[in-house]
N, C-alpha and C positions, 0 to 999 in steps of 0.2 A: 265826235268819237273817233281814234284814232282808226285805221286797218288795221286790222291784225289777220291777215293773210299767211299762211303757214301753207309750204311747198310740202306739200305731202311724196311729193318724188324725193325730195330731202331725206325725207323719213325714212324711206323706204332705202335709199343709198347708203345709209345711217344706220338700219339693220343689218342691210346683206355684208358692208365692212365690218359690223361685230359677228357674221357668222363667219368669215372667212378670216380674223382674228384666232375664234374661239376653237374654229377646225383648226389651225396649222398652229396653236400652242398647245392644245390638245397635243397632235401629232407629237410633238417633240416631247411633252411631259414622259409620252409612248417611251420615245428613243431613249431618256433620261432612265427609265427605270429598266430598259431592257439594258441600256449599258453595267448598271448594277447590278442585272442580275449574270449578264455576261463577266464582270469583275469576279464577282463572288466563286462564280462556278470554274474561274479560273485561279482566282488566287487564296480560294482556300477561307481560313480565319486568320489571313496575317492581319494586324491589326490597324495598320495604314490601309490598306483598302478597306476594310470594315467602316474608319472614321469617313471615306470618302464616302462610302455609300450612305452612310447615316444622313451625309449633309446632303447628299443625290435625292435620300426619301424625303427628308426635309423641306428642299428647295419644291419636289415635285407634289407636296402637298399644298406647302403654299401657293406654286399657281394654279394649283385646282381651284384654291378657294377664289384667287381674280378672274378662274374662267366663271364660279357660278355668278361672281359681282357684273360682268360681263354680260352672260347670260338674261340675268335681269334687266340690266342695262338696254338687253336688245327689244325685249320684252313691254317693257314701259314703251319703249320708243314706238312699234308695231302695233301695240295699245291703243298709245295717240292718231298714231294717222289713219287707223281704224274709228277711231272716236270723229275724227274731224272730215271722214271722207261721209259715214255714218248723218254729221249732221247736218253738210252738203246735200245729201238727199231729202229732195222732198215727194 
């Protein structure tokens, strides 16, 4: 039967890089919608800012949805080295 040895510190480096991912694109989704709303409140309804913001709300929806694929991501991973530290214990 092969090893199958799994470095649970791996795991564990492996979450804390997707929380420090999921905080600093978080942050910027922040700055993306404060910039549109900074836009807006300066330049009125002309309609060239308006489309820019549109693509602003846009862009900043879709990486929400890669912070939640993320999120799970970190999730499963934190799962497993709970599951294999778990069955190290006897």
């Amino acid at each position: 039967m092969a090893n199958n040895n799994v470095d649970t510190e791996a795991l564990e480096q492996a979450g804390l890089a997707l929380s420090v991912y999921i905080d600093e694109v978080g942050k910027n989704i922040q700055k993306m919608q404060d910039a549109a709303t900074d836009c807006s409140d300066n330049m009125g309804s002309d309609v060239y800012s308006q489309s820019a913001i549109q693509k602003l709300a846009t862009c900043a929806a879709e990486l929400s949805k890669t912070l939640q694929l993320a999120q799970d991501l970190k999730d499963k991973i934190l799962a497993k080295k709970r599951n294999i530290e778990d069955s190290q214990t006897f």
